[in-house]
C-alpha positions in Angstrom: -29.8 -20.3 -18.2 -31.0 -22.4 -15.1 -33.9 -21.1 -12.7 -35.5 -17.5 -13.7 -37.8 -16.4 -11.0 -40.3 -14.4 -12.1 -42.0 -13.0 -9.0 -42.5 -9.5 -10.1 -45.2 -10.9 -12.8 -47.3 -12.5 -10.5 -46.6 -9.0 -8.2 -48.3 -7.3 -10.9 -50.9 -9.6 -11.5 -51.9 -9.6 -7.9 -51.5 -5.8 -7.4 -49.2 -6.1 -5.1 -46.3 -3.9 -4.2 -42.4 -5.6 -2.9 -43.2 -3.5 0.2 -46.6 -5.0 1.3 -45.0 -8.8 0.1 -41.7 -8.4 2.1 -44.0 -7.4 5.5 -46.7 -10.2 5.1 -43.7 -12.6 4.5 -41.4 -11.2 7.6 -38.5 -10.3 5.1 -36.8 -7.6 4.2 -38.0 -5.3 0.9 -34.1 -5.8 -0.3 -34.5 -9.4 0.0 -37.7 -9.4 -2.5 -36.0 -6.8 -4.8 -32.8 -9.1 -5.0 -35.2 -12.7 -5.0 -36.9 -10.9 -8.1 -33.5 -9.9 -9.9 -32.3 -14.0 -9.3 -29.3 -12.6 -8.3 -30.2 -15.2 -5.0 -28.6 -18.5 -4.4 -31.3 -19.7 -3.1 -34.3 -19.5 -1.1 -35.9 -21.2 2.5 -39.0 -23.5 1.9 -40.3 -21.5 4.6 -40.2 -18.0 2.9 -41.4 -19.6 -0.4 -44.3 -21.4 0.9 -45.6 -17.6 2.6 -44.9 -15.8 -0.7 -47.0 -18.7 -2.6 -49.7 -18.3 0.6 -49.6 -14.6 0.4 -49.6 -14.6 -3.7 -52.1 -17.5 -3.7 -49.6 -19.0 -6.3 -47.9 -22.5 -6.8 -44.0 -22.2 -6.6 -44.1 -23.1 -10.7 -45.3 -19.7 -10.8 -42.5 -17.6 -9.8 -40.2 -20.5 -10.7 -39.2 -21.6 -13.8 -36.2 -23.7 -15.7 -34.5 -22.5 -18.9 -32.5 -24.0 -20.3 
């Protein structure tokens, strides 16, 4: 299965809409919705270390491994 991102929990958890994220972050709302499908190849250091800053999160929390 390989990396599932699960951002839109710890959206939910935070009360937090993709809108408000993706402005805080300097990214584009269709870059959140499609980071939150997985249907990314990847993603910058840069952009995950504001969403864990913004989210007050560790990557781990929106990133996980299946196997």
């Amino acid at each position: 299965m390989g990396i599932v991102v699960t951002l839109d929990v710890m959206l939910a958890r935070r009360k937090m809409k993709s809108r408000e994220l993706a402005e805080i972050v300097g990214i584009t709302e269709q870059n959140i919705s499609l980071l939150k499908s997985g249907k990314v190849k990847g993603i910058r250091f840069e952009t995950l270390e504001k969403i864990c800053e913004t989210l007050d999160c560790q990557p781990g929390d929106i990133l996980t491994f299946e196997v």
